[in-house]
N, C-alpha and C positions, 0 to 999 in steps of 0.2 A: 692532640686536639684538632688539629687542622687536616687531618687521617679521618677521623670519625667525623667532621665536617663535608670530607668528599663523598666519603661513603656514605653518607646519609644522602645528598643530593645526587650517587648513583641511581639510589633506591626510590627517588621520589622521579627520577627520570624513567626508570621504569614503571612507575606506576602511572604518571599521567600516559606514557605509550600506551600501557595496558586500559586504560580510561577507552582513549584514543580507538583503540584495535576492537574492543567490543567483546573480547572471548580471549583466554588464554591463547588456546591455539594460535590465533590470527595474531595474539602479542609475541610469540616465541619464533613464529614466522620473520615479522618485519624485524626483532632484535634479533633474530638468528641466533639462537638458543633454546634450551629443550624446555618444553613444556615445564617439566619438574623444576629446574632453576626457577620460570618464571615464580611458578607458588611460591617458590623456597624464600627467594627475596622479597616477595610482595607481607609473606608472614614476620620476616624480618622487621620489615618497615613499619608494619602495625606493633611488632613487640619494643621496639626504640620508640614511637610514640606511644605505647599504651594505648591502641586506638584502633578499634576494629573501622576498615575502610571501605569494606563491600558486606554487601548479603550474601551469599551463596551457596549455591548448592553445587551437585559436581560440574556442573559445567555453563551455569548464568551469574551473570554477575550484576550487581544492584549498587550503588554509591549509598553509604548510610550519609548522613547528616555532617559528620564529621571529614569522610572521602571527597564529598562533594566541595568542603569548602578549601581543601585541601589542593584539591584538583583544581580550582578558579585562583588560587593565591599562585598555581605556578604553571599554569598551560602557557601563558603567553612569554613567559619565560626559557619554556624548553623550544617552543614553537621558533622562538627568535632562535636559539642555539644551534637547532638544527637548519635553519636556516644559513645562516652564518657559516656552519660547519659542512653545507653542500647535502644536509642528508634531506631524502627524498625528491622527488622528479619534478620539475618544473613545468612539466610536459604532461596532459590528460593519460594516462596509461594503465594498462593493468587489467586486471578482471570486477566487472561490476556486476554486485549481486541482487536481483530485482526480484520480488515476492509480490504474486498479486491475483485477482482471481480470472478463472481460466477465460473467461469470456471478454474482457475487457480490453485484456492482450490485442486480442484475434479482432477484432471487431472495430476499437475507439483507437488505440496507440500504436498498431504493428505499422502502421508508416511513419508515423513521428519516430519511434525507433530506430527505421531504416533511415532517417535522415539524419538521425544524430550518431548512428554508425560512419553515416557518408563525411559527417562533420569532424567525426574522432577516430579516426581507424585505428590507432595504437588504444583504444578501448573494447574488450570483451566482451558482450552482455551474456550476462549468464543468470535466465529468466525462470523463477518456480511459480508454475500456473497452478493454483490449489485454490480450492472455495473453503480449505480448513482452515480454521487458526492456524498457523504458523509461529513458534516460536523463536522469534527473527534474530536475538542472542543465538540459539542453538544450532542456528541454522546457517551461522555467519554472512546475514544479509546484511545487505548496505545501505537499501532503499525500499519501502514497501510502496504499495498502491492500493489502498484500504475502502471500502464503502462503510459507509453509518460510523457507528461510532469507535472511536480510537482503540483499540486492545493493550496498549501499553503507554500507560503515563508517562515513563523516561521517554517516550521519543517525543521530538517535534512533529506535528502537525501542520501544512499547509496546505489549503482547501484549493483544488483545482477547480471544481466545477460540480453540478448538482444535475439529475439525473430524473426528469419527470415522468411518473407513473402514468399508462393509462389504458385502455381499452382497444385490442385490436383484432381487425379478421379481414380474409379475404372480399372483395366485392360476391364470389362465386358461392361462399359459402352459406353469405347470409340472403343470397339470391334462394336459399335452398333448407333454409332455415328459419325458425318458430320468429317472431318479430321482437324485437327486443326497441323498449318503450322507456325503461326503469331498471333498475341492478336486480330487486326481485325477478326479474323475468329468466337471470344467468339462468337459474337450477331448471331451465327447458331447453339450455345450449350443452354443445362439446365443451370444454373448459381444458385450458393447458395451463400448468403449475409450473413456476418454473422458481430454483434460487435465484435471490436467496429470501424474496418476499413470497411465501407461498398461502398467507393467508391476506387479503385481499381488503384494501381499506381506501372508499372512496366517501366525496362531499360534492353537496350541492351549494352554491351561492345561499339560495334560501335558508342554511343551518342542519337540511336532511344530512344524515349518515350512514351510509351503508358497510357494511363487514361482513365477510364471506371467508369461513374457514371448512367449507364443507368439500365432498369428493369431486373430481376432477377425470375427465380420460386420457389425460397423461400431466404424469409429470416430471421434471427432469432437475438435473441440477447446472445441464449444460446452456446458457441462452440461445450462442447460437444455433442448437439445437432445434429448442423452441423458436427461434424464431422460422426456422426451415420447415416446422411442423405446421406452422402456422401458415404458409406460404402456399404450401402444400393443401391448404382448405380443410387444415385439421379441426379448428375450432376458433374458440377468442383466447387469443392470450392475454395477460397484465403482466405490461412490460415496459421499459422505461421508452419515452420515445425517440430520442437521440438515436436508438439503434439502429431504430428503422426509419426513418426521415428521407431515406433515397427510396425508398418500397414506399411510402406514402405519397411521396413525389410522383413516383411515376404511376401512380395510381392502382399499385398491387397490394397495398394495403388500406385500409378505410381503419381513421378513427373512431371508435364506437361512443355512444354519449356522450361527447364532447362538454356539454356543460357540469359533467360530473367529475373533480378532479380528484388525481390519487395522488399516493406519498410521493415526497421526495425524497432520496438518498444523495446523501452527499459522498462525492469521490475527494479523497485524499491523500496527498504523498506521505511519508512517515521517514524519519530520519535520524541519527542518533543526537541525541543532547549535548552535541560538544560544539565550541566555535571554533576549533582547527581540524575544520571537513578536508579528507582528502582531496583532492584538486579535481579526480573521476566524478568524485560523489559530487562534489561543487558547480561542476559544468553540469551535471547531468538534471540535478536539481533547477540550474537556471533553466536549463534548455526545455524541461516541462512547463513550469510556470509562465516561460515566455509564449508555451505552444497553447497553452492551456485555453486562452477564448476563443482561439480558433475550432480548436476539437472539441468544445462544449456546443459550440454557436449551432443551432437549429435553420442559421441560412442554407 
């Protein structure tokens, strides 16, 4: 009795790790054991309970209904054990996996990064710039950096900061350019397209609406791209203004129709659904949130 007792609470120690770790892989890594053991046990543990504990397919994994409640009756459980038993580092370390799109990096965070490198040097960052979906199970990420809306339910969500649309061009361009009055007037300008809004929605105070999904003379997926194009006295972009807020400063870029505003997209971290976050992912998540009005702030 007290045999198949252990062994059961082997198997449930594996499965919150496996919880925990986000992908086999990354479970058979931290228990130091081979992939196959990990299924082998985990299938065990569902055949002793009668109780399918994930969704999956070959390589994502989903809590059903019954895993989930599973996993909350015993994380804090195992979390103390290993605690107690010295497992895991007390210390920020390791490799942290950050998912986010390519322009964001470069442009809003790559200093905040370097500061929270300066603050954790036994931390990694090992950063995938993509404007795709990302399959962040597949991809054994740790932490996303998302615009608009969330792509995966299992993960938490906390909203750093929003990102206001709006109308921009060089002083030189439009020195040299048809007069722009109203949004009807774009379709007699250059127009730069850029991700990931590339159809164009603005509002007046008075209730007007304007929407423009029509041809452009360039378009890109890159911002900072577009924004160099634009600099360059390519045309008007629609772009958030945060980006360029030192170009507007110094007077190399001019707001266009100012009383005309566009979308906002909201910027997001994304993180996994458990409350025994690694200690990397712990600090890393504080150390945004804490940076986050600063890197939003339009001072």
């Amino acid at each position: 009795m007290a045999d198949d007792v252990g062994g059961e609470l082997q198997l449930i120690y594996l499965f919150v790790h496996l919880v925990n770790a986000g992908s086999f892989s990354q479970a058979a890594k931290d228990l130091d054991m081979p992939i196959a053991t990990v299924s082998r046990k985990l299938a065990k543990l569902e055949e002793k309970l009668d109780k399918q504990l994930f969704m999956r397919s070959t390589r994502k994994l989903r809590l059903t209904e019954e895993g989930l409640a599973l996993f909350q009756r015993y994380q804090s459980v195992i979390a103390q054990f290993d605690e107690l038993s010295g497992i895991g580092s007390d210390k920020p370390e390791g490799t942290l996996r950050i998912a986010a799109p390519i322009s964001i990096i470069s442009i809003i965070f790559i200093h905040a990064l370097n500061e929270f490198g300066r603050l954790y040097p036994d931390i990694r960052l090992h950063i995938s710039q993509s404007n795709e979906l990302v399959d962040l199970i597949d991809k054994g990420i740790d932490v996303a950096i998302v615009g608009g809306a969330q792509p995966d339910s299992s993960w938490v969500s906390s909203t750093l900061g929003e990102l206001d649309y709006r109308l921009f061009a060089t002083p030189e361009y439009l020195a040299h350019a048809p007069e722009l009055t109203h949004p009807d007037d774009l379709e007699n300008h250059q127009l730069i397209k850029v991700w990931p809004l590339f159809n164009w929605h603005l509002k007046h105070p008075n209730g007007e609406s304007f929407y423009f999904n029509g041809p452009t003379k360039l378009t890109l997926t890159d911002l900072h791209g577009a924004i160099q194009a634009t600099l360059d006295h390519g045309g008007i972009l629609y772009g958030p203004e945060l980006f360029v807020k030192q170009q507007i400063k110094e007077g190399r870029l001019k707001v266009l129709l100012p009383e005309w505003i566009g979308e906002q997209r909201r910027i997001s971290i994304l993180y996994h659904q458990r409350s025994q976050q690694p200690l990397k992912v712990r600090v890393f998540i504080e150390f945004m949130q804490s940076k986050a009005p600063e890197l939003f702030s339009m001072a």
